[in-house]
N, C-alpha and C positions, 0 to 999 in steps of 0.2 A: 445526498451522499454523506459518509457519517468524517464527520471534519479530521479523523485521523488519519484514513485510507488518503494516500495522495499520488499524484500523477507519476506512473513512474515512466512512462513511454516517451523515447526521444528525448531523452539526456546524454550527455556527455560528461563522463563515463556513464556506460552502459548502467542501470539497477541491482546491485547484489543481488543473491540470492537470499541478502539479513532483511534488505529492503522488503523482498516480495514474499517473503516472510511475516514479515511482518504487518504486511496488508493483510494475507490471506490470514492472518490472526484477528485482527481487527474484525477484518468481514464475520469470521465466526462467533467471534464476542458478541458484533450489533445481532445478527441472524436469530442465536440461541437466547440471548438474553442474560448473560451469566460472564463475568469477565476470571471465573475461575469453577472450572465444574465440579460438579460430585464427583467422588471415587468412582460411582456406577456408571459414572459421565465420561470421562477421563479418556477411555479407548477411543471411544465415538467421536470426541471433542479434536483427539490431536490425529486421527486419524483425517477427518474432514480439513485442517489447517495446512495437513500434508496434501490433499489432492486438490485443493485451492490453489495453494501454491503451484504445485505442477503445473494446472490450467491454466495459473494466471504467467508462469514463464514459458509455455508455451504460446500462448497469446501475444507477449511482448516479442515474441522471437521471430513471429507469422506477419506481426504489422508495418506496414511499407508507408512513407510519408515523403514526400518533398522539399519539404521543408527541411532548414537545417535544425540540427541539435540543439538542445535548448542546454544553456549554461546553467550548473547547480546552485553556484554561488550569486548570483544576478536575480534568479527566480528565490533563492533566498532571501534576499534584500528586499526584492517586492513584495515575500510576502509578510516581512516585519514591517512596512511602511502600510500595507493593509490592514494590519495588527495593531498599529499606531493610531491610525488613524478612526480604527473601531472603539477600539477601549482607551482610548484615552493617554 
């Protein structure tokens, strides 16, 4: 998975629509190859980052879990101490 796209299912608070956004842009970046398209690109490019997104908030919307909400700020923490602990 490309280390930008991050978990956004069962948080507390729920993922913006900047967040999942922001995946479904990533996705398209890694997919196409290009983190900024041609002109000729352009429709195709945000057209696809639109319907990414859709699917992927609908996705988050459909998924059912038992578990409780994972906290934003705690899962942040963890992941600078993974961060820490890789690079030095």
């Amino acid at each position: 998975m490309c280390r930008n796209i991050r978990v956004l299912h069962n948080f507390e608070p729920p993922a913006t629509s900047d967040e999942v956004t922001a995946a479904a842009l990533q996705y398209v970046r890694k997919v196409s190859g290009t983190t900024k398209p041609s002109q000729a690109n352009q429709e195709a490019f945000d057209r696809a980052v639109h319907e990414v997104a859709h699917a992927t908030q609908h996705l988050l919307e459909a998924l059912v879990t038992n578990a409780p909400p994972k906290d934003r700020e705690i899962e942040a923490e963890k992941a600078r101490e993974r961060a820490k602990l890789r690079y030095g």
